[in-house]
C-alpha positions as CSV (number, residue, x, y, z in Angstrom):
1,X,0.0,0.0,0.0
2,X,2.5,2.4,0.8
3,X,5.0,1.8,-1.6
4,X,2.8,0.9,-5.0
5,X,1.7,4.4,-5.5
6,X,5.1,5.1,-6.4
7,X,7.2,1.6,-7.4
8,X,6.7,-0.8,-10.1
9,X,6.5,-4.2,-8.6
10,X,5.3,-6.6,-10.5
11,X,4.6,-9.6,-7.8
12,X,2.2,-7.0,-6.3
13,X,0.8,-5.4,-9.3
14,X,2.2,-2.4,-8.5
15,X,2.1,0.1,-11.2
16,X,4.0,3.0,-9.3
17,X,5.9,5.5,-12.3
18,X,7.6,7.9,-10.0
19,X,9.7,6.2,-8.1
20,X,12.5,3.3,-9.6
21,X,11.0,0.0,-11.0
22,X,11.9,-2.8,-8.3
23,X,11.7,-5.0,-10.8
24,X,14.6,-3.1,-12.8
25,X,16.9,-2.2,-10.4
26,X,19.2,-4.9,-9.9
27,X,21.3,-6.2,-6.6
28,X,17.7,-6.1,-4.8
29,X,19.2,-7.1,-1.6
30,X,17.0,-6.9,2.1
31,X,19.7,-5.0,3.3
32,X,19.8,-2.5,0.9
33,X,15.8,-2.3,0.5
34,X,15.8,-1.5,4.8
35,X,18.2,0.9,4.2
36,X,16.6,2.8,1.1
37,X,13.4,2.8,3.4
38,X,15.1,3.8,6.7
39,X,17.1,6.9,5.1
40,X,14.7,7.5,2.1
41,X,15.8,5.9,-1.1
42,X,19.1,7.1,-1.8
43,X,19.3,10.0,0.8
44,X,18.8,12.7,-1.9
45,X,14.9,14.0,-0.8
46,X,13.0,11.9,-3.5
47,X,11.2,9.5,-1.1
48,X,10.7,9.6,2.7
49,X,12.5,8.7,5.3
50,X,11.2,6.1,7.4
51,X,7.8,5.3,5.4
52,X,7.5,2.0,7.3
53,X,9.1,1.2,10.4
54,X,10.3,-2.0,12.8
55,X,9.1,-5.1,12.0
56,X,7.0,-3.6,9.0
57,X,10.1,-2.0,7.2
58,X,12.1,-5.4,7.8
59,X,8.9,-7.4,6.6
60,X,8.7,-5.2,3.5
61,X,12.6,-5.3,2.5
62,X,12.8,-9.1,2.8
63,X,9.5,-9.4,0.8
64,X,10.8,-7.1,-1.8
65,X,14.3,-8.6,-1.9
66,X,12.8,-11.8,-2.1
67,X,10.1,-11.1,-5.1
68,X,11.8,-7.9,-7.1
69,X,12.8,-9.0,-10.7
70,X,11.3,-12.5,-10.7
């Protein structure tokens, strides 16, 4: 819900055109998915910070690591 207004993801139907395709970006790693939603993407002001947090934000990253590109 949060992220699919924004992110292409196809496992979820997610037709999001603003933000990167998850399904496009390569090395989709849960670490790297936590981080992007801890600090906000890449840190530059294109996506909030901290969207999702705790369990959620570590639920999301491995589910998105797990499905992105597939």
């Amino acid at each position: 819900e949060t992220c699919a207004s924004c992110h292409n993801l196809d496992a979820v139907n997610a037709r999001g055109v603003t933000g990167p395709d998850l399904d496009e970006i390569g090395a989709v790693t849960r670490d790297r998915i936590a981080n992007a939603i801890r600090i906000g993407g890449t840190g530059q002001g294109r996506m909030p910070a901290g969207l999702l947090e705790g369990e959620e934000a570590r639920a999301v990253a491995a589910y998105v690591a797990r499905v992105a590109g597939k």
